[in-house]
C-alpha positions in Angstrom: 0.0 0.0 0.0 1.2 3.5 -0.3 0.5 6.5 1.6 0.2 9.5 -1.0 1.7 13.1 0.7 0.4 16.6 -0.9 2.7 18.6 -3.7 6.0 16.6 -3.0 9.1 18.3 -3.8 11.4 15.2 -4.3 10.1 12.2 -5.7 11.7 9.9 -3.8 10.1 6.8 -2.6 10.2 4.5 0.8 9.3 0.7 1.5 8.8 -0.6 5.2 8.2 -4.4 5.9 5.2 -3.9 8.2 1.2 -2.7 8.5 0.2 0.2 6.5 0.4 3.0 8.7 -0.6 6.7 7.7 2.0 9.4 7.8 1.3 12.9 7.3 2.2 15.0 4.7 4.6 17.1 6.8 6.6 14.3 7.8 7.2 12.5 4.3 8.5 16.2 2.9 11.1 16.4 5.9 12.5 13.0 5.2 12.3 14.0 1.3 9.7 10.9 0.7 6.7 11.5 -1.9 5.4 8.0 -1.1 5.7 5.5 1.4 4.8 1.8 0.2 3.9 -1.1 2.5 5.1 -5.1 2.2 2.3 -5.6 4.2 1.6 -9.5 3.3 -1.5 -8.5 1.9 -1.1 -6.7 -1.2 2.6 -7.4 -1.1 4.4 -9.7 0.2 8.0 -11.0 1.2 8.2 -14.6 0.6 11.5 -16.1 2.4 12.1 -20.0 1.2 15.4 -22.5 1.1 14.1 -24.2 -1.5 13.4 -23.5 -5.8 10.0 -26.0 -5.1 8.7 -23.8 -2.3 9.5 -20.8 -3.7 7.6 -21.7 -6.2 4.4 -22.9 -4.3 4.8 -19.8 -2.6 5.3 -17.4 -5.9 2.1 -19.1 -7.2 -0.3 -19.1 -4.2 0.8 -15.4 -3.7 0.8 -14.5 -7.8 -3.2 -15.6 -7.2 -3.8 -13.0 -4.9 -2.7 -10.8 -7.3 0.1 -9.9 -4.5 3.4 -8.0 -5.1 6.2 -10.3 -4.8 9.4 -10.3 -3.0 11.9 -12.8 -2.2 14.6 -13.1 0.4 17.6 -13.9 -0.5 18.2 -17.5 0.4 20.7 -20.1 -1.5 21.9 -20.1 -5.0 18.8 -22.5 -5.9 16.2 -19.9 -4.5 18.0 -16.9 -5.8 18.5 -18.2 -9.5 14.5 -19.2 -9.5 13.7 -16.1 -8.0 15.2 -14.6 -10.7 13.6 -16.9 -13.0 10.4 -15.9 -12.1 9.1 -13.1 -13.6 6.1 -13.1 -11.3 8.4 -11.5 -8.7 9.7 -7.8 -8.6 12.5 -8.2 -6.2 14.8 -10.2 -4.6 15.9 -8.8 -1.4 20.1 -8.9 0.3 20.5 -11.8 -2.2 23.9 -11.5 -0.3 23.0 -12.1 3.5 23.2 -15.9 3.5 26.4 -16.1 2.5 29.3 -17.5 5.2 32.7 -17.9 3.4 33.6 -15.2 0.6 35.3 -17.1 -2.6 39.3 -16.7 -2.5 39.1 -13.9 -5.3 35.9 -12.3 -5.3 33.2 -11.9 -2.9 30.3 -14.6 -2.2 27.3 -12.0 -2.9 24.4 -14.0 -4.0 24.8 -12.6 -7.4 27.0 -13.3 -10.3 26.9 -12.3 -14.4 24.5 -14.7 -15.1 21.9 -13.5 -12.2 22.5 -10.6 -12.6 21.5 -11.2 -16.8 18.2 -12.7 -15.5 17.2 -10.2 -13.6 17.6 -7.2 -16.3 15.9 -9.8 -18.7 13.0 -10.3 -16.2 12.8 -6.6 -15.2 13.3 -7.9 -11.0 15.2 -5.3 -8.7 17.4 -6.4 -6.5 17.1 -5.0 -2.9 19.1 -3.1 -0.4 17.7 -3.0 2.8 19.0 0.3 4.7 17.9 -0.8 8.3 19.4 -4.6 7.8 22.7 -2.7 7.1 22.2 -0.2 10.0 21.7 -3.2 12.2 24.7 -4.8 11.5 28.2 -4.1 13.6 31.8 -5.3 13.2 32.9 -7.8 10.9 29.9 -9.0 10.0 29.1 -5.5 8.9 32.0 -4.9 6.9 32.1 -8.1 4.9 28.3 -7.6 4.4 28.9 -4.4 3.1 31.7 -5.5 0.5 29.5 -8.3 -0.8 26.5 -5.2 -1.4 29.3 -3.0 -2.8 29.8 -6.1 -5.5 26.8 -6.7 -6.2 25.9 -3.0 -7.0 29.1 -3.1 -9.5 27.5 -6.1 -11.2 24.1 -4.5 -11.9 25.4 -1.4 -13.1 27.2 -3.4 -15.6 24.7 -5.2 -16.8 21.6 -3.2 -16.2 20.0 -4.2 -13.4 17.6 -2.3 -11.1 18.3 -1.8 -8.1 15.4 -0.7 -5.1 17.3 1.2 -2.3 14.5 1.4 0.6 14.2 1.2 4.8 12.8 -2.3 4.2 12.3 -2.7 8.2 9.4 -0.9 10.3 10.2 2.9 10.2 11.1 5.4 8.2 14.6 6.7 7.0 15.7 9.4 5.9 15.4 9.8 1.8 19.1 12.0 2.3 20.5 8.9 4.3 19.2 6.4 1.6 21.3 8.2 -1.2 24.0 9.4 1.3 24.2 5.1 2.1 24.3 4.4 -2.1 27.0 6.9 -2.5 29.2 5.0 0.0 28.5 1.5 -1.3 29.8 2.9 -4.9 26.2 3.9 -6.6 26.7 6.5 -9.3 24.5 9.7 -8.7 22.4 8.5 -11.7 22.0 5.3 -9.5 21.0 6.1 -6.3 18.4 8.3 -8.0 16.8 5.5 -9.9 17.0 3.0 -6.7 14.8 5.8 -4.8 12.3 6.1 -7.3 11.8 2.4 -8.4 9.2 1.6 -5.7 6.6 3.6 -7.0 6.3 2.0 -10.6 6.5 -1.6 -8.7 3.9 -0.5 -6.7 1.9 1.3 -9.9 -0.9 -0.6 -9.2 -1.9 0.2 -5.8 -3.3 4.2 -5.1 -4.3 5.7 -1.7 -4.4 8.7 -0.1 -2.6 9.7 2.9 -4.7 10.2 6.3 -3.1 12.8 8.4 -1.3 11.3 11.7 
C-alpha cells in the first residue's frame, strides 16, 4: 500500500516491511519521501524460502492473490529461481546468507549470469538500509563488501536496483542516497534506486490520512 503526501518536492520513494500505517504529509516532505509503500503480506508480500520447489508454491499461491512479490535472498537454488520468475519484482540482500567469501571475489548471491536474469525479467534487487544499520563489526563490513559487488555487477549489466528502509520505520530519503553513495552507486543510480518503488507498486493508489 502507499501513503500519498500533498505537492512533494522530491520524488523519492520509501518501502517498510510492516502494516500500513498513515504518515502525514509534513513528515514524508522532511524526510524527502513522496510515497511510502507497505510489504504488508497482503497486497505485497516478502516470501523467504530455502528451496526452488517452495519458492515456487509460494510465488504461485501469492501471484493468485494478485500480490506484489518479494523474495529473500536465500541459497543459490532460490536466488536463481527467484530470478527466473518473472512473477516477482524483487529479490531482497540476495547476499545475507552467504558464510565464506570465494578466495578472489566476494560470495554476494549474485553473479553475471543472475545478474542477466534479472535485467531480462525486469526484477530489482534489494538493499535493505535498516538490515545494514543493524549490522556491527565484521559482519558488517564483509556484508557491506558483498553489497558494494553486487551493485558493481548490476550497473554493468543493467540491473535495477530498489534502495529502501525495508524494516518498520522510516529513514531518511538523504541517508538512503548518502548510504548508495558510499557502497559505490553512481548519482544516476541512487536516484533511480529511490524512485523504483513507486512503478512496482503502480498498481496500488491511496491517499494519505493525516497522523
Amino acid at each position: 500500500m502507499l501513503c500519498l503526501a500533498s505537492k512533494p518536492q522530491i520524488k523519492m520513494f520509501d518501502v517498510l516491511i510492516s502494516e500500513k500505517r498513515s504518515f502525514s504529509a509534513e513528515k514524508l516532505s522532511k524526510l524527502g519521501f513522496e510515497n511510502v509503500f507497505f510489504i504488508d503480506q497482503q497486497e505485497a508480500v516478502l516470501i523467504s524460502a530455502d528451496n526452488k520447489q517452495a519458492l515456487g508454491n509460494a510465488v504461485s499461491r501469492a501471484y493468485s492473490k494478485k500480490q506484489i512479490i518479494f523474495v529473500l535472498g536465500s541459497n543459490d537454488e532460490v536466488n536463481r529461481a527467484a530470478l527466473e520468475n518473472k512473477r516477482v519484482s524483487a529479490l531482497l540482500n540476495p547476499e545475507q546468507t552467504r558464510k565464506k567469501d570465494f578466495m578472489h571475489s566476494r560470495n554476494s548471491g549474485l553473479n553475471h549470469v543472475l545478474c542477466k536474469l534479472a535485467s531480462q525479467n525486469n526484477i530489482a534487487i534489494g538493499i535493505s538500509f535498516e538490515d545494514i544499520t543493524n549490522l556491527k563489526g565484521i559482519e558488517r563490513a564483509e556484508r557491506l563488501g558483498r553489497i558494494m559487488q553486487n551493485i558493481m555487477l548490476c550497473r554493468k549489466y543493467n540491473t535495477k536496483i530498489l534502495l529502501a528502509s525495508f524494516g518498520k520505520n522510516l529513514s531518511s530519503c538523504y541517508d538512503l542516497r548518502s548510504l548508495g553513495f558510499s557502497l559505490g552507486m553512481t548519482p544516476s543510480q541512487a536516484k533511480s534506486s529511490l524512485e523504483l518503488a513507486t512503478k512496482i507498486f503502480k498498481k496500488i493508489h491511496s491517499k494519505i490520512i493525516e497522523a
